[in-house]
C-alpha positions in Angstrom: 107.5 106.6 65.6 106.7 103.3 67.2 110.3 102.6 68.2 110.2 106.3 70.0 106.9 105.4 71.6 108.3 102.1 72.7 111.7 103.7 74.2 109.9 106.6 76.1 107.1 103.8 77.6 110.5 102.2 78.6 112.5 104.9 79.6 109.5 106.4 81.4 108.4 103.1 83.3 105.3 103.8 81.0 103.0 100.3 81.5 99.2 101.5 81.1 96.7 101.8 84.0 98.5 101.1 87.7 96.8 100.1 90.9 96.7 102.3 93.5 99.0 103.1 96.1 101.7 104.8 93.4 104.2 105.5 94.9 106.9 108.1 93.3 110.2 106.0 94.2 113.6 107.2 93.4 113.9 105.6 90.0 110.7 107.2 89.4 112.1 110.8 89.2 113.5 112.3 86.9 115.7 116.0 87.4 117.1 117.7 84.7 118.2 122.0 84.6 115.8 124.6 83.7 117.2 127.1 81.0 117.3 129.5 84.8 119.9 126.6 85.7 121.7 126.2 82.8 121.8 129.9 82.6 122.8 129.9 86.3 125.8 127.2 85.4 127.1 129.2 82.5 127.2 132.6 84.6 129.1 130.3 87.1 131.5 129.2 84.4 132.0 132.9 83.2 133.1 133.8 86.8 135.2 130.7 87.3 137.5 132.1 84.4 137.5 135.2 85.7 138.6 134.2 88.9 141.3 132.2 87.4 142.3 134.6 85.0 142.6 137.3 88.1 143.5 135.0 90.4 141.2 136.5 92.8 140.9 134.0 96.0 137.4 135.8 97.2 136.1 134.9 93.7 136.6 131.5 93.4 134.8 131.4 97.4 131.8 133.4 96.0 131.8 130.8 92.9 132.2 127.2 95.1 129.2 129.2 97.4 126.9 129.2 94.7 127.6 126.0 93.3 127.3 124.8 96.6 123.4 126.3 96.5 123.0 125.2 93.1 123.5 121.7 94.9 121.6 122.4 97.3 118.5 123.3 95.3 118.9 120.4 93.0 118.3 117.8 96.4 115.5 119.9 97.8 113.7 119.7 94.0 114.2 116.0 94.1 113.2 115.8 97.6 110.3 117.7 96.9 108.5 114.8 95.1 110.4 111.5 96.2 108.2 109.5 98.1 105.0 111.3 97.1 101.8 108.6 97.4 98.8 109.2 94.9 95.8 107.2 94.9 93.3 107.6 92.6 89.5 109.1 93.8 86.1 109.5 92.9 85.0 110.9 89.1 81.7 112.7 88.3 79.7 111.8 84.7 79.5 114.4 82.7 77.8 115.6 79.5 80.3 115.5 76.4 81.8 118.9 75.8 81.9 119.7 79.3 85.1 119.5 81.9 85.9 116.5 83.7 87.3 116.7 86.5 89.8 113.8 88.1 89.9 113.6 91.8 93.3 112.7 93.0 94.7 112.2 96.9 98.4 113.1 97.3 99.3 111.6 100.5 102.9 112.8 102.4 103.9 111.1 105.1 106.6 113.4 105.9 107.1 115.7 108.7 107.6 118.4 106.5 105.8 120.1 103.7 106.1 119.8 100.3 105.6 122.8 97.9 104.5 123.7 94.6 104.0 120.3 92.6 102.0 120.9 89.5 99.8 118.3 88.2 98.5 118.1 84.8 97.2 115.6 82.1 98.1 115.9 78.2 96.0 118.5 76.9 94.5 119.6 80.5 95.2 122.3 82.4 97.6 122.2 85.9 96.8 122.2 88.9 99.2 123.2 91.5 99.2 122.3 95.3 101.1 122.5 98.4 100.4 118.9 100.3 101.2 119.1 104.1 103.0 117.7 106.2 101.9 114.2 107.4 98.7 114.7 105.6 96.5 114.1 102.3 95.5 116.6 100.1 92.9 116.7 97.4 93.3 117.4 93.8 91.0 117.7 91.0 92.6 117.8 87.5 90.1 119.2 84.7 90.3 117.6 81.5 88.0 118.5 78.5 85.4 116.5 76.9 84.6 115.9 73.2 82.8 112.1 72.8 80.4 110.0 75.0 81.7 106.8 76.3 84.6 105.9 79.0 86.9 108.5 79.0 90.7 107.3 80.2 92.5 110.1 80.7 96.1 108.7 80.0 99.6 109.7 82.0 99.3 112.5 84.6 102.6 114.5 85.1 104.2 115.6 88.4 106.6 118.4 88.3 108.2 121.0 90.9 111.0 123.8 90.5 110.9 124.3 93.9 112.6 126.2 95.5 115.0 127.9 93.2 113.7 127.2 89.9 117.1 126.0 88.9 115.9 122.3 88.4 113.2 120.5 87.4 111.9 117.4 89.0 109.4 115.5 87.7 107.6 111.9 87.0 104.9 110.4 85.1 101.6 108.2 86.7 98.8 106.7 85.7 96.4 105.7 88.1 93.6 103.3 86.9 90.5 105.5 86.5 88.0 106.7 84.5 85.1 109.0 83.5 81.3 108.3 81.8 80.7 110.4 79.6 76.9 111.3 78.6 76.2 112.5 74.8 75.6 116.0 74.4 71.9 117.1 74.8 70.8 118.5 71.8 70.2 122.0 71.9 66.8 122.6 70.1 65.2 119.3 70.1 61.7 118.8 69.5 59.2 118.7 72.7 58.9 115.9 74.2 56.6 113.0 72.6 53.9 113.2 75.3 50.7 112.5 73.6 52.5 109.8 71.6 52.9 108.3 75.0 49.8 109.1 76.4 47.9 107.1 73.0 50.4 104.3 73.9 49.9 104.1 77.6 49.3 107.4 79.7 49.0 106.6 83.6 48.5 107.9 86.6 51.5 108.1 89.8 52.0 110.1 92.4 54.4 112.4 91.4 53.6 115.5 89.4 54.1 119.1 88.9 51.4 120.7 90.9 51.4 120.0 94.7 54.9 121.3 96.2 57.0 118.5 97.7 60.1 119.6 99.1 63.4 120.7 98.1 66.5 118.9 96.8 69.9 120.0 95.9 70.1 120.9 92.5 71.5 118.8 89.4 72.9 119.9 86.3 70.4 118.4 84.5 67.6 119.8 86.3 65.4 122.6 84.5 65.6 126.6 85.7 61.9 126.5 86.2 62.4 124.4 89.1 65.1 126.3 91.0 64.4 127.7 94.1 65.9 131.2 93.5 63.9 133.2 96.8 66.3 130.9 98.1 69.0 131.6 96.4 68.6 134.8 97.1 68.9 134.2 100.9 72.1 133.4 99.9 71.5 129.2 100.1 72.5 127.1 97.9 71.1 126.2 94.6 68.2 124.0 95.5 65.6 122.1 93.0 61.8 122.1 93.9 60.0 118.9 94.0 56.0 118.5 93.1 53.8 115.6 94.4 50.2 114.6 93.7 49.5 115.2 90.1 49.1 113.0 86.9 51.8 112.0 85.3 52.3 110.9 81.9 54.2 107.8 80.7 56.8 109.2 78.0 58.5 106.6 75.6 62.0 107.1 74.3 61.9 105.2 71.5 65.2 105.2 68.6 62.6 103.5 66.2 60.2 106.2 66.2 63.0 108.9 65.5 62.9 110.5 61.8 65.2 108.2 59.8 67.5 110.5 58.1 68.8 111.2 61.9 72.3 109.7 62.3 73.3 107.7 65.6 74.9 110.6 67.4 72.1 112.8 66.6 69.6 110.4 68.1 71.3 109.7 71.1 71.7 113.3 71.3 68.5 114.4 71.0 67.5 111.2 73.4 69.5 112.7 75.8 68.0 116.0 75.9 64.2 114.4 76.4 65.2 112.6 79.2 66.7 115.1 80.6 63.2 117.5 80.1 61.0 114.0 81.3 63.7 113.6 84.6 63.1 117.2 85.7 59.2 117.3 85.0 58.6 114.2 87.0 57.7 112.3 84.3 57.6 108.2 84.2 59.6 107.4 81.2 61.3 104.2 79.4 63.6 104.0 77.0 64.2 101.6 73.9 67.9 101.2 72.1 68.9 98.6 69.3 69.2 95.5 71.3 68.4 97.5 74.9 65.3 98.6 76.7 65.4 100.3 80.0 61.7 99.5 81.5 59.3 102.7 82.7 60.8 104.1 85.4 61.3 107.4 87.6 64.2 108.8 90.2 67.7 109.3 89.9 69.0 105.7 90.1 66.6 105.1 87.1 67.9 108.4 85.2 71.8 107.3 85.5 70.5 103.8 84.0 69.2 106.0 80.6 72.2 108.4 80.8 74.8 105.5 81.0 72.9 103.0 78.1 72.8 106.2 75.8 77.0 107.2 76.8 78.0 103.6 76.4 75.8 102.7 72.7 77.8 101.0 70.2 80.5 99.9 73.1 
């Protein structure tokens, strides 16, 4: 098994992570026949013996046509992806379970376009796209979630039939990148420790939950009570309503305090979900890890500190 994982990294040109530009060179594409194209050979063989066996001049023309296309098609599959330029982009956190999703730019400096290359990571689902000509073209390749921590999504795999599905041309990349991923929020958690906090250290700030603020656009994490749905009606956007002038208690995430027969995962997990709850009530929280603690804080830069020391625990 290693020895076969050792030839195909070698065969492949398989070397880990690669800097961006990648550039799909001629070595780095691969064509071989489709079962179309091997059926496509063998009814061409068929007819070649015919031909011969009838001596029939118009059948072996009609038979050195289609080879002739079969030819043809193999270059234009080939051409189809030669050359290609992919360079990795930006990648969204997500919560574990959920779908990341891989932003990639294709860039074809060619003066004409190229047509449908699929994209696709082991265990994702493809993507196919049409880049143009002289131009760069987005594409996001989903890939599900199962664990917190930095996900590395491995080889990405080029491939186009185009434009007779007699040949397949494809290649293999793997542009440096990742994804943080967040533990999953644990569905029925307790309510949040408030008057815990409050015996501990309530305060007052100037963000609350009574006075209305303003709107923002609306995050994943943030709690349906706080959508703006007259305006979603209106046909806008899903926006998040913000509250200003109220008291606003200081909640403490503390691991120590959680009941000890909780495993890590489940803590996290559940730590996870009260932030969440404390981010999109306004609320001033801290939070205290093994070895880390995130002072009292509020906003989204704060938030993405908790979310990232909870996804990257243990690492």
């Amino acid at each position: 098994m290693q020895a076969t994982a050792s030839f195909k990294r070698w065969l492949f040109r398989l070397y880990g992570p690669e800097a961006a530009p990648i550039i799909l060179t001629q070595r780095r594409v691969y064509v071989l026949p489709t079962k179309a194209g091997l059926t496509y050979a063998a009814a061409l063989g068929f007819m070649l013996i015919g031909a011969i066996n009838y001596n029939l001049s118009l059948g072996y023309a009609l038979i050195f046509l289609l080879a002739g296309l079969g030819l043809v098609a193999l270059l234009h599959t080939f051409r189809n992806l030669v050359q290609l330029e992919i360079f990795p982009g930006h990648v969204e956190p997500v919560f574990a379970g959920d779908m990341a999703h891989f932003s990639l730019q294709l860039l074809n400096r060619r003066n004409q376009g190229r047509f449908s290359i699929n994209l696709r990571f082991e265990g994702g689902g493809a993507v196919s796209t049409d880049p143009a000509a002289s131009a760069s073209t987005l594409v996001r390749l989903p890939l599900p979630t199962s664990r917190r921590g930095w996900l590395h999504p491995g080889r990405i795999t080029l491939e186009t039939r185009f434009p007779l599905c007699l040949v397949r041309a494809w290649s293999y990349v793997e542009p440096d990148m990742r994804c943080l991923v967040y533990p999953r929020p644990e569905k029925s958690a307790p309510p949040l420790p408030l008057s815990a906090a409050g015996e501990s250290g309530g305060s007052r700030s100037g963000l609350g939950t009574e006075d209305f603020a303003g709107l923002r656009s609306h995050q994943l994490a943030d709690s349906p009570r706080h959508v703006a749905w007259k305006a979603v009606a209106r046909g806008q956007p899903l926006l998040t309503k913000q509250f200003a002038g109220a008291s606003t208690t200081q909640v403490w995430l503390d691991w120590f305090e959680m009941p000890p027969e909780l495993g890590i995962e489940a803590r996290l997990s559940r730590l996870t979900r009260w932030l969440i709850d404390a981010h999109a009530q306004g609320l001033a929280y801290r939070v205290r890890l093994p070895g880390k603690e995130i002072p009292l804080g509020m906003g989204a830069r704060h938030y993405q500190d908790c979310l990232e020391a909870l996804a990257l625990y243990g690492d």
